[in-house]
C-alpha positions as CSV (number, residue, x, y, z in Angstrom):
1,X,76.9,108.0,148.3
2,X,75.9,106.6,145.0
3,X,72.5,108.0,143.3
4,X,70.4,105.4,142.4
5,X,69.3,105.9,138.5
6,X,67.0,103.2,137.8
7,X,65.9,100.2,140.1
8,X,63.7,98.6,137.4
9,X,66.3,96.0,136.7
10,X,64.7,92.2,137.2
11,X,63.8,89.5,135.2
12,X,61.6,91.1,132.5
13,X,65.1,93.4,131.9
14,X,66.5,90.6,130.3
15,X,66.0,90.1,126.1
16,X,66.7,88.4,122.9
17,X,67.5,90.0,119.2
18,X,64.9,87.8,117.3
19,X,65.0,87.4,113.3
20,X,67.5,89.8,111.2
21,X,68.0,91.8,114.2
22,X,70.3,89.3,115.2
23,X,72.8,90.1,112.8
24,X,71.6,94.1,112.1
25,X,72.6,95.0,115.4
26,X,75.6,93.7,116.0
27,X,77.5,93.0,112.8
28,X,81.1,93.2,114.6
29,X,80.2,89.5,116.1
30,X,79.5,87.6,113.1
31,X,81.5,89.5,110.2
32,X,84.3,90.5,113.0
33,X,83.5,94.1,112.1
34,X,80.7,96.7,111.2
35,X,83.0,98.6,108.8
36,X,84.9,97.7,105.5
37,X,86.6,94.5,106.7
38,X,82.9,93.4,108.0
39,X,81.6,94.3,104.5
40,X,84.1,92.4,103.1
41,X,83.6,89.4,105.1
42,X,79.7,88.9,103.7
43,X,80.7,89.2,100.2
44,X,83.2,86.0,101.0
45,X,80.9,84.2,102.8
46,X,78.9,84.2,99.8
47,X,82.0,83.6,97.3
48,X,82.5,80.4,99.5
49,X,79.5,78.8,99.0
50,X,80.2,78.8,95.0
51,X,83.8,77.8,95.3
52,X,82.3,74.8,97.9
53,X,80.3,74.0,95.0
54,X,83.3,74.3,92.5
55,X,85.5,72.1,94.7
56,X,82.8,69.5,95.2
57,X,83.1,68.8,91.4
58,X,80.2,70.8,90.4
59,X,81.2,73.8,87.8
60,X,84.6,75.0,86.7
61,X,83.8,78.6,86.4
62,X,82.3,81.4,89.3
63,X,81.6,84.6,87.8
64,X,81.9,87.9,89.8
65,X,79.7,91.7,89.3
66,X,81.2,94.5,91.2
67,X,78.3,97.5,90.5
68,X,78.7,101.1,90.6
69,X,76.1,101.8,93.2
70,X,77.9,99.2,95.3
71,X,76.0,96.0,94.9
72,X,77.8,92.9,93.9
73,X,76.8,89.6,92.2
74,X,78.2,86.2,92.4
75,X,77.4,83.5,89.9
76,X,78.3,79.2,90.0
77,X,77.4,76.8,87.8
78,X,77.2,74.2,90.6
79,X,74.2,72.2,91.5
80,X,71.8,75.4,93.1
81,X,70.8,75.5,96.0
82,X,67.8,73.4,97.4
83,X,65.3,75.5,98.2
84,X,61.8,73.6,98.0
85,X,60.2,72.5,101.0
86,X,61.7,70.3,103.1
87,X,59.5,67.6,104.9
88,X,62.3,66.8,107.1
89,X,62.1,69.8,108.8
90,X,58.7,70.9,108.2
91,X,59.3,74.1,106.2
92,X,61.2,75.6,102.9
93,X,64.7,74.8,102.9
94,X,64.9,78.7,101.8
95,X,63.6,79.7,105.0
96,X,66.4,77.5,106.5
97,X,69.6,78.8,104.3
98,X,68.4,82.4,103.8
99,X,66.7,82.9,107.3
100,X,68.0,80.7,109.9
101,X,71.4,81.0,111.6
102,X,73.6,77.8,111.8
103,X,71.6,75.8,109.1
104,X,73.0,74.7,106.4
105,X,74.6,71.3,104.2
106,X,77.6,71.1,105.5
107,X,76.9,69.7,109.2
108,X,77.3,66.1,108.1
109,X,81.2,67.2,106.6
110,X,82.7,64.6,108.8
111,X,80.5,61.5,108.0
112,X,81.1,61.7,103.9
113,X,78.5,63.5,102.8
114,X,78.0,66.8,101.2
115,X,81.3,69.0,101.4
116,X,83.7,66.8,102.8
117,X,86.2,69.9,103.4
118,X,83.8,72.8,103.3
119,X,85.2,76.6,103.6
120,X,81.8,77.9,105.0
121,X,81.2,75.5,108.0
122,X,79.5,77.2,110.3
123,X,75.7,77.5,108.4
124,X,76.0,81.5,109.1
125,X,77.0,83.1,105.9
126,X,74.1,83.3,103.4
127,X,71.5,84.0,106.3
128,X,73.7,86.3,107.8
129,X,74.6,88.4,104.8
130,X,71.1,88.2,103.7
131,X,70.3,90.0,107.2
132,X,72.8,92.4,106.5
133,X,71.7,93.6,103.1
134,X,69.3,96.4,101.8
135,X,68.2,93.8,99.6
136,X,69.2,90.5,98.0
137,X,68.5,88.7,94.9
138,X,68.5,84.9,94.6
139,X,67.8,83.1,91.0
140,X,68.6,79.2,91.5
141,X,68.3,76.8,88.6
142,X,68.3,73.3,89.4
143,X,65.9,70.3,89.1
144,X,64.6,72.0,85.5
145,X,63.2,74.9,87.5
146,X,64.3,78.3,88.2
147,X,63.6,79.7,91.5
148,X,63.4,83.4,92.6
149,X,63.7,84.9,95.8
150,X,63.6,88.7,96.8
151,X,64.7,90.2,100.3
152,X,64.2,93.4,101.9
153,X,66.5,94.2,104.6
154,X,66.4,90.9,106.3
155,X,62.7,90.1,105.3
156,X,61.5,88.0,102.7
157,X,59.0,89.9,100.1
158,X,56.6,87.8,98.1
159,X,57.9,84.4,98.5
160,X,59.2,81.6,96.4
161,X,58.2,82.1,92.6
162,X,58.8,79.0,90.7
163,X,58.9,78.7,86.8
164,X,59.9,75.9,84.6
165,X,63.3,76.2,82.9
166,X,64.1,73.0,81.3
167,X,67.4,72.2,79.8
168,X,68.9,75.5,81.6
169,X,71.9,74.9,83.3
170,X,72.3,74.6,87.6
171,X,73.7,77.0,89.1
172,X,73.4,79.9,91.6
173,X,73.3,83.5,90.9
174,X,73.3,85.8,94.4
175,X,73.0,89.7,94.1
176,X,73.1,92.4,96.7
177,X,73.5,95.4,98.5
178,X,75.4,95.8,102.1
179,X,72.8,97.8,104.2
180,X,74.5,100.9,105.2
181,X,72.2,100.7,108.4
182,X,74.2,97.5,109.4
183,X,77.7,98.5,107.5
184,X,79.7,102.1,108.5
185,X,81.0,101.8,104.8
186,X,80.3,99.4,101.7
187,X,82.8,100.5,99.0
188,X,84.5,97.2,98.9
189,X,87.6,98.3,96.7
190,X,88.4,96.7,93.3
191,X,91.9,95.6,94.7
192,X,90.0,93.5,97.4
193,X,88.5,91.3,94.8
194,X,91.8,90.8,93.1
195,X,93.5,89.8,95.8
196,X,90.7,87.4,97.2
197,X,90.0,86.4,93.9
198,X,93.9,85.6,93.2
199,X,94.4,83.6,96.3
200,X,91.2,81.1,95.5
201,X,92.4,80.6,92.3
202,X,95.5,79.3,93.9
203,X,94.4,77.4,96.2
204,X,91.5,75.7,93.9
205,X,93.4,74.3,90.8
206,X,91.4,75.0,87.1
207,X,88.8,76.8,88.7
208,X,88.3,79.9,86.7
209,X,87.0,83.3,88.7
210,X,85.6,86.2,86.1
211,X,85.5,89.3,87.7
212,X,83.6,92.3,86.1
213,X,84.0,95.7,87.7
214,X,81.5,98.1,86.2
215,X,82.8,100.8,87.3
216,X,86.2,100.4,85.3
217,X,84.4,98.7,82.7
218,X,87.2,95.9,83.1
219,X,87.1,91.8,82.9
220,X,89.5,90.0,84.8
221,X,90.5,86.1,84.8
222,X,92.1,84.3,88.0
223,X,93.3,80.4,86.8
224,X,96.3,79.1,87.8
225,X,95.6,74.9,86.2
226,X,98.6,73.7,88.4
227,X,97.9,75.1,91.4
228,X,100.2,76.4,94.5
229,X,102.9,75.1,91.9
230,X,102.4,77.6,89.4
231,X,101.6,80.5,91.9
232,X,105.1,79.4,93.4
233,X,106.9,79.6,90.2
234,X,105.3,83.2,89.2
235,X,106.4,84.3,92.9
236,X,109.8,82.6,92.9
237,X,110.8,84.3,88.8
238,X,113.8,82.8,87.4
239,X,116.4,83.8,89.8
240,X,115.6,81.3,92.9
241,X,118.2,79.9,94.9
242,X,116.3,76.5,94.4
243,X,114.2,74.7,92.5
244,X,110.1,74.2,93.4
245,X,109.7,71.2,95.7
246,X,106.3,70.1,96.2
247,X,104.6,67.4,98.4
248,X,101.4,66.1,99.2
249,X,100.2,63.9,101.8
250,X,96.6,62.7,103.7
251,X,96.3,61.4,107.3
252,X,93.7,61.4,110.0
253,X,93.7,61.8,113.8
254,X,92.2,63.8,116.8
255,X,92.9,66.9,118.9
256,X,92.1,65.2,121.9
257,X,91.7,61.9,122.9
258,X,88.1,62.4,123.9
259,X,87.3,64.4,120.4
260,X,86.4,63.1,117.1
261,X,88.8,61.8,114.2
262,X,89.1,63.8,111.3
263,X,90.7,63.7,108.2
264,X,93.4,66.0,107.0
265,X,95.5,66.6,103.8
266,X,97.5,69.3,102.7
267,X,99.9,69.7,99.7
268,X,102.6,72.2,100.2
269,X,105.1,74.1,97.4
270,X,108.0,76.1,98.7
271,X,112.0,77.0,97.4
272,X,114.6,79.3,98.8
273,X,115.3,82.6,97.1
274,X,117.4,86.0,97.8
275,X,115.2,88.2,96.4
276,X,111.4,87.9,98.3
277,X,110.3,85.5,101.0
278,X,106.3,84.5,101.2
279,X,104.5,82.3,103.6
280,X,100.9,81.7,102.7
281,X,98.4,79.2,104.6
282,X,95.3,77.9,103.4
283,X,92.8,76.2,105.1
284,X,89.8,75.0,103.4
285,X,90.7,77.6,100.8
286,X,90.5,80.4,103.4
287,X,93.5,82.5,103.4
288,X,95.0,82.0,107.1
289,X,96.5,85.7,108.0
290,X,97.8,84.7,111.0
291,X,98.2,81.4,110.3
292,X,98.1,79.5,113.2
293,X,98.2,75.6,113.7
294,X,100.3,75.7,110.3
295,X,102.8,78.4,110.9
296,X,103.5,76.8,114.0
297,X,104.2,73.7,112.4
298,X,106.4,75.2,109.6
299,X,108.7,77.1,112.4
300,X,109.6,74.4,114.1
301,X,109.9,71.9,111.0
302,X,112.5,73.6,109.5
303,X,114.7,74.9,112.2
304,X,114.7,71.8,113.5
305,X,115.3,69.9,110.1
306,X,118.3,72.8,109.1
307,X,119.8,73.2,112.5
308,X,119.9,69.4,112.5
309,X,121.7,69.9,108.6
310,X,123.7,72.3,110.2
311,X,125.2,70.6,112.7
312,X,125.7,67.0,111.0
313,X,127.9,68.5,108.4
314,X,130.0,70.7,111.2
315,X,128.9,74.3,109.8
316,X,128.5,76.0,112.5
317,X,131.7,78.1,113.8
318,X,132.7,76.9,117.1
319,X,130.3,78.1,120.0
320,X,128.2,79.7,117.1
321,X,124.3,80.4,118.5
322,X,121.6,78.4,116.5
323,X,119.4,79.1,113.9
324,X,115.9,81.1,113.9
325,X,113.0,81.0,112.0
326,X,113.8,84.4,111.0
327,X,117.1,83.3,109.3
328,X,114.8,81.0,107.3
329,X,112.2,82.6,106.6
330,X,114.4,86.0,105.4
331,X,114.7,83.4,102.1
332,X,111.7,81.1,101.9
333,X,108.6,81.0,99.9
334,X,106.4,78.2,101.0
335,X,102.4,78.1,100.3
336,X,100.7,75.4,102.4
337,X,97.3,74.3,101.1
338,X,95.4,72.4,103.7
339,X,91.9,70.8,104.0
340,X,90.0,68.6,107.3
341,X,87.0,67.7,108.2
342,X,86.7,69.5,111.4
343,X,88.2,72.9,111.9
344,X,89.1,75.1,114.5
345,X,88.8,78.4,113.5
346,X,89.8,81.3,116.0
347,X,86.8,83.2,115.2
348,X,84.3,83.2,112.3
349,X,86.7,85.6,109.9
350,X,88.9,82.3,109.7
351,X,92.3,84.0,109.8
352,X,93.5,81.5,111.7
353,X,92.9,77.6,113.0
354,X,94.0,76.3,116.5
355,X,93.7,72.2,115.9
356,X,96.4,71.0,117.9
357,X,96.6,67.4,115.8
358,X,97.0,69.3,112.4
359,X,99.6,71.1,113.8
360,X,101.5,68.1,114.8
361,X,100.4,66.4,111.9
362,X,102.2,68.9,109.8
363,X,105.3,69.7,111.8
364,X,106.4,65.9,111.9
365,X,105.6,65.9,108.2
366,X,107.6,68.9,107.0
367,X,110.3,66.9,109.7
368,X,110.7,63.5,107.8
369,X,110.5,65.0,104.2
370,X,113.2,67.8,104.5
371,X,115.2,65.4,105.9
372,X,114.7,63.4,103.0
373,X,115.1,66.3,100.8
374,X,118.4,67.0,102.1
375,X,120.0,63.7,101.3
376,X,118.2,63.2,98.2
377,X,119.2,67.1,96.9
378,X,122.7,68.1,98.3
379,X,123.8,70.8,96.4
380,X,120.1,72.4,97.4
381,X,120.9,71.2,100.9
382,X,124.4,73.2,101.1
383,X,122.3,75.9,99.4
384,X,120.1,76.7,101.7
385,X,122.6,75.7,104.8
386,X,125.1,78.8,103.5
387,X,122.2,81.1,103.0
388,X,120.6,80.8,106.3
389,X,123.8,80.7,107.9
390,X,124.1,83.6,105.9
391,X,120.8,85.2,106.9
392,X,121.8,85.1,110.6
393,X,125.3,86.4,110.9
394,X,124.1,89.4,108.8
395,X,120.7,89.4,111.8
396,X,123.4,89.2,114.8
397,X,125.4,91.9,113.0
398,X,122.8,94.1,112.7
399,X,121.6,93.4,116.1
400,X,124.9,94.6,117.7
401,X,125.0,97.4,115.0
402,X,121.3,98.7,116.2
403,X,123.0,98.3,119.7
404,X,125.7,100.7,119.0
405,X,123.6,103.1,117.1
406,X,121.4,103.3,120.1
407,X,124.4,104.0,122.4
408,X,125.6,106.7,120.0
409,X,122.2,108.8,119.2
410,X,120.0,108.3,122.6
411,X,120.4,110.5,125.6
412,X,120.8,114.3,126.3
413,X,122.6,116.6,124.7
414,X,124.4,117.3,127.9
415,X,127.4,117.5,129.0
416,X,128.1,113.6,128.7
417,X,126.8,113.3,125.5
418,X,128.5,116.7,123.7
419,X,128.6,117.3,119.8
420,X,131.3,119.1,119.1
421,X,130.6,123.0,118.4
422,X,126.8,122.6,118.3
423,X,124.8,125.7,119.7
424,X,121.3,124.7,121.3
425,X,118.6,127.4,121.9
426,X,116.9,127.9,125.1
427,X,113.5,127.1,125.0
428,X,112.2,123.4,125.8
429,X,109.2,123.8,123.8
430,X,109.6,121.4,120.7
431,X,106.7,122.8,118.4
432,X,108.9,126.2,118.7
433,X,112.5,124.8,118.8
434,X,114.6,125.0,115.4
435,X,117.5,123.7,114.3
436,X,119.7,125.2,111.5
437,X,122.0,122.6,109.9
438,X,125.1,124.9,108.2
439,X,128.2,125.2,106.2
440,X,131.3,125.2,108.1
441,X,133.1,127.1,110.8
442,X,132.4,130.2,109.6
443,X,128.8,130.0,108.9
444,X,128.1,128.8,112.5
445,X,129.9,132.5,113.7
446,X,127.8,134.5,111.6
447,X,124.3,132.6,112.5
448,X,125.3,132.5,115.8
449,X,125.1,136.4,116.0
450,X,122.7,136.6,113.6
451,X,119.9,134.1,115.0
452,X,117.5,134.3,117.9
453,X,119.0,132.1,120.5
454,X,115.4,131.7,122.2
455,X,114.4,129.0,119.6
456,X,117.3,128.5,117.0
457,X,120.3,126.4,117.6
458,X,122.4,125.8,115.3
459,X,125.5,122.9,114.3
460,X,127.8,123.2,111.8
461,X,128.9,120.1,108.9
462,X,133.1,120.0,108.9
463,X,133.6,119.3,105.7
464,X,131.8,117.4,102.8
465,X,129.4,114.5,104.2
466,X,129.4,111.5,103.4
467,X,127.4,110.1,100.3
468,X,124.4,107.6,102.0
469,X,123.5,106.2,99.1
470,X,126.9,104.7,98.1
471,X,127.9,103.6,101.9
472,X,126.8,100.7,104.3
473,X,125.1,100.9,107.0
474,X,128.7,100.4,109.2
475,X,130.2,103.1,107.3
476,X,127.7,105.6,107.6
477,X,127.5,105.0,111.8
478,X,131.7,105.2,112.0
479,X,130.9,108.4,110.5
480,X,131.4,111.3,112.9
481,X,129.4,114.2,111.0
482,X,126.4,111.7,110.5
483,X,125.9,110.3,114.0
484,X,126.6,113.7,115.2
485,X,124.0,115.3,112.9
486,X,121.8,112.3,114.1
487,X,122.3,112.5,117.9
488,X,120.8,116.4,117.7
489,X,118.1,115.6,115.4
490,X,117.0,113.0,118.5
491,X,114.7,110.5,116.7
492,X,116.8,107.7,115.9
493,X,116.9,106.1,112.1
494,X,115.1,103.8,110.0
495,X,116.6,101.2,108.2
496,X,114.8,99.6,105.1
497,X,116.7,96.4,104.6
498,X,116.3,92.5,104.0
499,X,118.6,91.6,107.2
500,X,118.7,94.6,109.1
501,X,114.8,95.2,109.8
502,X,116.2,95.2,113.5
503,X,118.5,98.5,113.4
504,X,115.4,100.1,113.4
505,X,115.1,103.1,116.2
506,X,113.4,105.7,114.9
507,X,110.6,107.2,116.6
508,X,109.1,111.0,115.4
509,X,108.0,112.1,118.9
510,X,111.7,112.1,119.8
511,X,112.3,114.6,117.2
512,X,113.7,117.5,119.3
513,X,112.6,119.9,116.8
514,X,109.9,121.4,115.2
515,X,112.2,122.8,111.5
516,X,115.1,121.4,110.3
517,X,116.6,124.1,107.9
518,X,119.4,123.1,105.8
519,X,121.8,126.5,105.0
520,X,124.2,126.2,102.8
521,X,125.9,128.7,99.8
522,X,124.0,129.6,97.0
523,X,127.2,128.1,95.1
524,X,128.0,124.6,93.7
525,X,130.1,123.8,96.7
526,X,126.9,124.6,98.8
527,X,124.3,122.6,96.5
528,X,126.7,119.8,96.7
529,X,126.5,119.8,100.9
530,X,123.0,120.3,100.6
531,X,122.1,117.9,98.0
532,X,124.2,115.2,100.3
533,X,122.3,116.3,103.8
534,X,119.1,115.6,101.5
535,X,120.4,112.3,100.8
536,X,121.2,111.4,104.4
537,X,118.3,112.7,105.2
538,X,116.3,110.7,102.6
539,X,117.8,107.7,103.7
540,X,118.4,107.2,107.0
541,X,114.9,109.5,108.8
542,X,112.6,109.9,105.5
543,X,110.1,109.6,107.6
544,X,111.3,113.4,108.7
545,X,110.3,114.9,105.3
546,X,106.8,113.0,104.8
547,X,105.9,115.1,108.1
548,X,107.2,117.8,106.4
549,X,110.0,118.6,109.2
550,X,112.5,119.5,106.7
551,X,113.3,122.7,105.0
552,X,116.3,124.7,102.7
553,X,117.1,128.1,103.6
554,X,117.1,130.0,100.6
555,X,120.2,132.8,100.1
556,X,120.3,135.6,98.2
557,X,122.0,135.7,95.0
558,X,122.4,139.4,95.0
559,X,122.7,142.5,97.3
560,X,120.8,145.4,95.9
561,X,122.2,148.9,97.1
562,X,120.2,152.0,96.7
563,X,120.8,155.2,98.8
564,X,120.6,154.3,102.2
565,X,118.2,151.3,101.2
566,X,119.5,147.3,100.5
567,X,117.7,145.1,98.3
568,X,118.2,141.1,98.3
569,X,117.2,139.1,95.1
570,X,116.8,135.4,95.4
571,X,116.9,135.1,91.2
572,X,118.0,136.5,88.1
573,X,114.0,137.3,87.1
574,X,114.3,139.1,91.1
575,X,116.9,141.1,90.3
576,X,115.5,142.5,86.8
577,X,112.4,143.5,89.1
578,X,113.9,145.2,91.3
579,X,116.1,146.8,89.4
580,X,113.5,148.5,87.3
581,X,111.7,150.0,89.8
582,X,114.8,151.8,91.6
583,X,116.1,155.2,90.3
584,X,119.7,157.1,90.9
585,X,122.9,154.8,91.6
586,X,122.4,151.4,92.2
587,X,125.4,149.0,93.4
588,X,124.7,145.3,92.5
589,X,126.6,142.5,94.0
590,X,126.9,139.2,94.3
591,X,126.1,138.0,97.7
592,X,129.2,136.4,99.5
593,X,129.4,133.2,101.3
594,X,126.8,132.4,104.5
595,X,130.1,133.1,106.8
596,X,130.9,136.8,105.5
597,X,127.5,137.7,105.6
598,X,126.6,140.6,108.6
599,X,124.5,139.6,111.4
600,X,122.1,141.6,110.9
601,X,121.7,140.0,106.8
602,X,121.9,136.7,107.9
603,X,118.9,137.8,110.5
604,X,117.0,139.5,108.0
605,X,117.7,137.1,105.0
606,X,118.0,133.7,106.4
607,X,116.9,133.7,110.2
608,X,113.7,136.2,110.6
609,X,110.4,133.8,110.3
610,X,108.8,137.8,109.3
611,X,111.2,137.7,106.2
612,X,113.0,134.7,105.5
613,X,112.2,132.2,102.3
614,X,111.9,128.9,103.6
615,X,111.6,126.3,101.0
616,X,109.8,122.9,102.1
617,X,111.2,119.6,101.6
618,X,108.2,117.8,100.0
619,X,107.5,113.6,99.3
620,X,105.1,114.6,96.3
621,X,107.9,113.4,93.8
622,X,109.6,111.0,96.2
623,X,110.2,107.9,93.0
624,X,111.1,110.7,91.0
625,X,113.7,112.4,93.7
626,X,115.2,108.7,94.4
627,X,115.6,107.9,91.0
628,X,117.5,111.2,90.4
629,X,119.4,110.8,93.2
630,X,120.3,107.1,92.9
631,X,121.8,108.5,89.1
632,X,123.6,111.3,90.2
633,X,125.2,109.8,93.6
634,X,124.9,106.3,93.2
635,X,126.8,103.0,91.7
636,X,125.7,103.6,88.1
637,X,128.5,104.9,86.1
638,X,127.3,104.7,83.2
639,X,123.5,106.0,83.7
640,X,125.9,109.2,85.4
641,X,127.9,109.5,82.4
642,X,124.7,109.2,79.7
643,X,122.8,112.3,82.0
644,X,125.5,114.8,82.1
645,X,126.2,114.4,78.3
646,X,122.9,114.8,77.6
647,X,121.4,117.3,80.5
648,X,124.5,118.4,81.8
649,X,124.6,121.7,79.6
650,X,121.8,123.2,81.9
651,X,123.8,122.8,85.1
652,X,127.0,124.9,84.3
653,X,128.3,127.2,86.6
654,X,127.2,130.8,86.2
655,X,128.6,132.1,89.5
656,X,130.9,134.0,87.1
657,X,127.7,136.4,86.0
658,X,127.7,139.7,88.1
């Protein structure tokens, strides 16, 4: 039976947030969030404001504080904002922007007033960050009068102060501090203003942003005069497959037939290139993440208007699949800067807008004009035909690679899935299992006797491996040593490529081990095998060494015999050492290969957590380590050639020394 814990609920239980506590209390439903990304969101509601301001032909320049103690300041040279009193509605309009939700200039957007195509709509932003902050500044010049406000953590402290200031110029300037009673963290990062800052100057042609970041002590300019055309051209580089083709366009029209009309126009830049692909959407000069009504439309624009190509011109191979969007989009940069009326945002972060008319506005758009574009451009036309053509034959080939890779590396390593002459351990438990990755036939006998077989297994490489670096992806999976090396590891591989995103399988809880230990020789031949597992390694599961799953076995260079005692030295600066403290006859030699080594050695040198030297495959120099090994074991010839004549001095063989 269930104990009753309180029967006091009725109709005096139920309550309102009044005033800041609105906003205080539960960030997460007007900024989307009461951490960083919350934090964030304020500061742009206030940035929005200025660029409305910018955009409504009223100041060319917004200027941008980012202060050490975590305030900010935004400044516009727009018209200020009016905050006298209002006999309309019986009360300072300051009372109505700073302190009332969903008040604001922008309600009348659709009628031709004030902010036609307004980025903050919804008459929450300034109140709602004012609520949110420990305190906020306001100075507005406008009418030859400055006006000062000063808020205390959603209250308003001493009221409107009014001075003359004739001939000064209008603007706004806004400072404040996110409350951290209301925010989990305020550190908005510098590189969020660049990138924020970046993408308005994009999308708001000649509008200049000056960001200064106290804590650096650096300025920083966003401009771009042309637009979405010359952000397209700085993405795009020299090297595009096509030229820049823009197009602009303005229409009107309702989501529903019971809803409003609106107006909507939109320019859009885009070209085809093999080296990057961008899609960026724009609404209102909010940056769309996820896109929504104009993704939509772009998807189905172009696969219709290039399958359509496509087919007309007989390019398809006989009973060939169609096109996706992912075959275009592998090669497209488009940035689509749209403005309307009336908006739909998903949710107040506006990452993405759901009108169902600008969608279909857009998609038959993009429709008509690539068509166009196709006949006018033709060379362009076959351009982009053989490269998404392209783009999808190397997809469905990598599809049915991933398939077979999957085939080859998943299952048990039973007796239906056997890798020739690999020795498991017993245990099941993966945070104790290792697995030692040798030289040969021979090393595999003498760590077999030498090892534990409770938690070490062991599999031997036949020969030299295969170099990962200078291979494709087919030739590395037709490779027997690899896949077999692959299918024991158990975790599948990852595959970091333009047209192959879709091979990827890897997955580190399948790892069926807690070490991998790579054992070669302490001689060239050995480096070389281990210097090629690293590369395999690197490429194909790098993923292994950032979680610090792989390790090198470290040999001895010397036995040390003394009486009835044996000394191992891993170094020349070892050997010296021990060699100085030992008295009577002392027999030096230089350790022999991994497979002539005694059982109980290999135990005691290699095998033994208690007394083994294990050395840790580490990502600290990871740029450094590909660089090096892109030089020594990759396609440049003459980089290779350059280094050894230069550095190759320090890598000669001393194996000769005794």
């Amino acid at each position: 039976m269930k104990t009753q814990q309180n029967s006091n609920y009725n109709n005096e239980s139920i309550t309102s947030l009044k005033g800041a506590d609105r906003v205080r209390l539960r960030p997460g439903v007007i900024f989307g969030s009461d951490g960083l990304e919350g934090c964030e969101h304020a500061f742009f509601e206030i940035l929005s404001n200025s660029i409305d301001e910018a955009r409504e032909g009223f100041g060319k320049k917004i200027e941008i504080v980012r202060y050490l103690d975590g305030s900010f300041l935004v400044k516009d040279y727009g018209r200020g904002i009016p905050v006298d009193y209002n006999p309309k509605e019986d009360c300072f309009n300051w009372e109505l922007v700073f302190c009332e939700l969903y008040a604001g200039g922008k309600y009348q957007n659709n009628t031709g007033e004030n902010y036609e195509f307004s980025l903050g709509l919804n008459g929450l932003g300034t109140c709602a960050t004012q609520y949110a902050s420990e305190y906020m500044d306001a100075v507005i010049y406008r009418d030859d009068t400055c006006y000062q406000l000063h808020f205390e953590k959603g209250e308003n402290i001493g009221g409107l102060i009014k001075e003359a200031a004739r001939r000064h110029p209008s603007g706004t300037q806004i400072k404040w501090r996110p409350d951290r009673d209301v925010f989990t963290d305020i550190r908005i990062p510098l590189e969020y203003f660049q990138d924020v800052l970046k993408r308005q100057a994009v999308v708001n042609a000649g509008l200049l942003f000056d960001l200064f970041d106290e804590e650096s002590g650096e300025h920083f300019e966003y401009c771009y005069e042309n637009g979405i055309q010359d952000y397209l051209s700085e993405l795009a580089g020299e090297n595009s497959l096509t030229g820049i083709h823009y197009l602009q366009t303005e229409t009107s029209g309702r989501d529903r037939e019971d809803k409003p009309e609106y107006r909507l126009k939109f320019e859009t830049a885009f070209c085809f290139n093999n080296h990057i692909n961008r899609l960026e959407y724009y609404h209102n000069s909010s940056f769309l993440e996820y896109g929504g009504s104009p993704d939509k439309a772009v998807r189905n624009a172009f696969v219709f208007a290039i399958d359509k190509y496509l087919k007309s011109n007989s390019l398809y191979k006989k009973d060939e699949k169609k096109i996706t969007f992912s075959d275009v989009e592998d090669s497209l940069i488009l940035v689509i800067n749209s403005f309307s009326t009336i908006t739909s945002y998903e949710n107040q972060t506006k990452k993405s807008i759901t009108n169902k008319f600008i969608q279909d506005a857009m998609a038959e758009f993009f429709r008509q004009q690539l068509e166009i574009y196709f006949i006018e451009n033709k060379i362009d036309a076959d351009k982009i035909a053989a490269q998404v053509l392209a783009n999808k034959r190397s997809r469905e080939t990598a599809e049915n690679t991933r398939i077979n890779i999957r085939k080859k590396l998943t299952g048990s390593l039973d007796m239906n899935n056997r890798v020739e002459k690999f020795v498991n351990c017993r245990t099941k438990d993966v945070t104790r299992r290792e697995i030692y990755i040798v030289e040969g036939d021979s090393a595999l006998g003498a760590c077999k006797l030498g090892r534990d077989a409770e938690f070490q297994a062991i599999i031997p490489i036949r020969g030299k491996i295969l170099n990962c670096l200078k291979a494709d992806y087919n030739k590395i999976f037709n490779n027997d040593i690899i896949t077999d090396l692959l299918k024991v590891l158990g975790c599948g591989v990852e595959i970091k490529s333009k047209h192959q995103t879709g091979m990827n399988s890897f997955d580190l809880e399948q790892l069926r081990w807690s070490k991998v230990i790579l054992c070669t020789d302490a001689d060239v031949d050995g480096f070389q095998i281990r210097t090629l597992l690293l590369t395999m390694l690197y490429r194909l599961t790098p993923t292994l060494i950032h979680a610090k799953k792989v390790f090198i076995a470290e040999s001895p260079l010397y036995e040390i015999i003394n009486g009835k005692n044996t000394y191992f030295a891993y170094s020349e600066t070892e050997k010296s050492q021990i060699l100085d403290r030992l008295k009577g006859k002392v027999k030096v030699s230089r350790s022999k290969g991994l497979g002539e080594n005694q059982p109980e050695m290999m135990w005691e040198t290699t095998m033994n957590p208690e007394t083994r030297r294990l050395i840790l495959v580490t990502p600290d120099e990871a740029e450094r380590t590909q660089k090096m090994f892109e030089l020594l074991l990759g396609e440049n010839l003459s980089g290779r050639k350059e280094f050894i004549a230069e550095e190759g001095y320090k890598y000669l063989d001393m194996t000769d020394i005794s």
